[in-house]
ZAMARGU-4260 file (C-alpha; in steps of 0.2 Angstrom, whole numbers, plus 5000, padded with zeros to 4 digits):
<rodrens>
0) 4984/4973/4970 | 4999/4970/4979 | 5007/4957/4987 | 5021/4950/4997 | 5029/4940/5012
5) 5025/4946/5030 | 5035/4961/5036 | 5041/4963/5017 | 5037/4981/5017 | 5020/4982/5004
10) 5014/4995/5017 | 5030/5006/5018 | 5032/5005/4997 | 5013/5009/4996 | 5016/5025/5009
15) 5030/5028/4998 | 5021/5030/4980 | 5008/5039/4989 | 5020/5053/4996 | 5029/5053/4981
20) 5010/5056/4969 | 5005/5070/4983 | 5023/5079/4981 | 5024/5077/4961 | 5006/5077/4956
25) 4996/5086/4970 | 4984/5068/4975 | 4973/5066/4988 | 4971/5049/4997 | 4959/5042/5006
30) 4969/5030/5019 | 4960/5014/5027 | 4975/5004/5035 | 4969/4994/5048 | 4986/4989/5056
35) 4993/5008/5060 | 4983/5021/5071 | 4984/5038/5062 | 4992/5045/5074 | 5008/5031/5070
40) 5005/5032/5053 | 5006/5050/5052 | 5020/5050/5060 | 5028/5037/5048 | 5021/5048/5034
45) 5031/5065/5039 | 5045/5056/5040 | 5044/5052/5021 | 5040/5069/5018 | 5054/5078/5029
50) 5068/5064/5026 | 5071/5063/5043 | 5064/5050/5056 | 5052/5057/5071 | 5058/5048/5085
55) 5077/5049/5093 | 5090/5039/5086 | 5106/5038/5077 | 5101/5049/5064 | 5096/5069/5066
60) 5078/5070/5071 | 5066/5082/5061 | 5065/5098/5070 | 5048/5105/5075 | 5049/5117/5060
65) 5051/5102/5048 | 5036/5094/5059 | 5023/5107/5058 | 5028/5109/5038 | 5024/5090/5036
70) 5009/5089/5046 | 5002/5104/5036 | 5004/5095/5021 | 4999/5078/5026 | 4986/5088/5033
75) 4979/5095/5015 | 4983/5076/5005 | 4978/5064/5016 | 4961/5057/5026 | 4962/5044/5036
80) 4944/5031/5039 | 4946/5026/5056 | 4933/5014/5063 | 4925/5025/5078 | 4915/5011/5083
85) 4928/5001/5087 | 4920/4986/5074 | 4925/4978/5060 | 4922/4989/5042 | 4914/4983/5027
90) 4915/4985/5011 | 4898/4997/5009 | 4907/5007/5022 | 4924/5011/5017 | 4917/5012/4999
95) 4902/5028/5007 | 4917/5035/5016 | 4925/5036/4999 | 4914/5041/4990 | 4912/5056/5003
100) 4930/5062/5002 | 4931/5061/4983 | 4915/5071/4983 | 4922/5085/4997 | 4940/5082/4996
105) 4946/5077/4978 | 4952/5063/4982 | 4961/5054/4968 | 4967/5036/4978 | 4961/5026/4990
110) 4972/5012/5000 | 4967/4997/5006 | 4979/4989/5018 | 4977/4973/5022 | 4959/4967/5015
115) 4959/4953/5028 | 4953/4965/5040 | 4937/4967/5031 | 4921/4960/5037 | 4913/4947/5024
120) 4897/4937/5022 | 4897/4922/5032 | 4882/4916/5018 | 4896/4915/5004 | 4911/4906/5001
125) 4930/4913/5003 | 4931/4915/4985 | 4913/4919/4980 | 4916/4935/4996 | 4931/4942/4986
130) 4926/4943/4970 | 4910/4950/4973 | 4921/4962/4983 | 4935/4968/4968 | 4921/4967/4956
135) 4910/4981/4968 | 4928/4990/4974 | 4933/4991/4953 | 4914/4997/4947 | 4915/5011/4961
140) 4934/5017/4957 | 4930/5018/4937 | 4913/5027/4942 | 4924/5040/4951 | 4938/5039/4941
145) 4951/5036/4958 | 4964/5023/4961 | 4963/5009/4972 | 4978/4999/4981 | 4972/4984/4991
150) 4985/4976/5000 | 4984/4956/4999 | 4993/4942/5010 | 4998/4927/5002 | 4995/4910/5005
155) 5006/4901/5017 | 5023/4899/5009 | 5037/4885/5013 | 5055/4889/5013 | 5065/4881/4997
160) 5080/4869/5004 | 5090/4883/5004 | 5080/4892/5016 | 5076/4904/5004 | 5055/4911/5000
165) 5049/4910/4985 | 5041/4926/4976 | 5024/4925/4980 | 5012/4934/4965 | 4997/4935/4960
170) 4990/4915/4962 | 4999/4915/4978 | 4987/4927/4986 | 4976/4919/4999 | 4958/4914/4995
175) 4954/4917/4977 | 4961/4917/4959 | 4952/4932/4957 | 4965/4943/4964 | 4974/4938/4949
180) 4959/4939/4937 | 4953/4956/4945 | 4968/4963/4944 | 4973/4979/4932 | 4989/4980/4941
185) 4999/4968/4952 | 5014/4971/4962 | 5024/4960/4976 | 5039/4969/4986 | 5049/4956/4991
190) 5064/4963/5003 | 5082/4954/4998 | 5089/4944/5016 | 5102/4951/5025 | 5100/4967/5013
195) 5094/4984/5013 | 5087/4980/4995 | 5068/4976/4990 | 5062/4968/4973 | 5048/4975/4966
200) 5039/4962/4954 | 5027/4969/4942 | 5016/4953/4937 | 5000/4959/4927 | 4998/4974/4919
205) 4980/4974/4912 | 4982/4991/4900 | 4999/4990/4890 | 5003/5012/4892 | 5003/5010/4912
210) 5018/4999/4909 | 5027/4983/4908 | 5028/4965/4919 | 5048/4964/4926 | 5056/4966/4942
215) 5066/4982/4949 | 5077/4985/4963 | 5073/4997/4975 | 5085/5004/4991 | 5075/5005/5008
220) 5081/5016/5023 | 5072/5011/5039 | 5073/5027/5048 | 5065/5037/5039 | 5055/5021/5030
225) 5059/5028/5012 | 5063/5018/4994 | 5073/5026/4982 | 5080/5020/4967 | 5094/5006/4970
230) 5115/5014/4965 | 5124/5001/4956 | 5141/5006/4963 | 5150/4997/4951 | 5145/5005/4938
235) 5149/5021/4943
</rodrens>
């Protein structure tokens, strides 16, 4: 699960650990983000890929050689389950589109991003919806042995005096405890004001070898919408 304020950047960070498992590791992923068009997010997506943005600006633009190279492998890692209806996807949906590309494709992750957009059961109760909706997407991903992010806004947040937010985390998620409970991992990415830095808070870890609970600084570069790892120059 992960979490964070709006415009934090959970969508760039999750685009970013999914270029950086189909570059190391060879994954497949099965894409249903319901706030970029492919054709936006592909284009986000070779610019991780290439290091360079796609559209004009300050910095050098990828050349049509660095293009046709990032759309080939985008091409051969990633499917993307576009709604051609034009309505609202369910669960059942995106979880038979799934199972369709793990089953044709390899697939080895799905993303979820955000789940707000997903239609739910008007005959059950916000909390009673989700549960029975981690519970169904968790049985599915161990069934088919894949991993699955879901992006998760949280609850409306007041300013401290300061003017400062809070870290929202697991039982600052909107709607249910059992985005806490359900969760086997859960991450918020909490961008630094008036900084190029984002936190990245690691509050539950379910299986102790996948890791650890802490916090991590991460440096985001918005042309190109990457994160790398944060240089203390003072140590240096």
């Amino acid at each position: 699960i992960v979490t964070g304020l709006p415009s934090s950047g959970k969508s760039e960070f999750i685009d970013q650990l999914m270029m950086n498992l189909a570059q190391k590791e060879s994954w497949k992923f099965a894409v249903c983000s319901f706030e970029n068009p492919p054709s936006m997010h592909i284009a986000k997506m070779c610019e991780r890929y290439t290091g360079r943005p796609f559209y004009k600006g300050p910095s050098e633009r990828m050349s049509e050689s660095d293009l046709e190279e990032a759309i080939e492998f985008i091409n051969d890692h990633f499917v993307f389950l576009e709604s051609q209806d034009g309505g609202m996807s369910t669960i059942d949906s995106i979880i038979e589109r799934t199972k369709q590309a793990v089953m044709r494709l390899g697939i080895r992750g799905l993303i979820i991003d955000p789940y707000n957009f997903i239609e739910h059961s008007s005959n059950e109760s916000e909390h009673a919806s989700i549960n029975q909706m981690l519970t169904r997407i968790t049985a599915f991903a161990k069934s088919h042995r894949i991993h699955v992010w879901v992006v998760a806004h949280p609850q409306k947040i007041h300013p401290r005096e300061d003017g400062s937010y809070p870290v929202p985390k697991g039982m600052s998620i909107s709607g249910s405890a059992a985005w806490f409970a359900k969760a086997d991992l859960g991450v918020t990415v909490h961008r630094k004001p008036d900084t190029n830095l984002s936190e990245i808070h690691c509050w539950k870890v379910r299986f102790k070898w996948v890791g650890q609970q802490g916090v991590t600084d991460l440096e985001y570069f918005k042309s190109t919408g990457q994160y790398r790892e944060a240089i203390n120059y003072a140590e240096l």
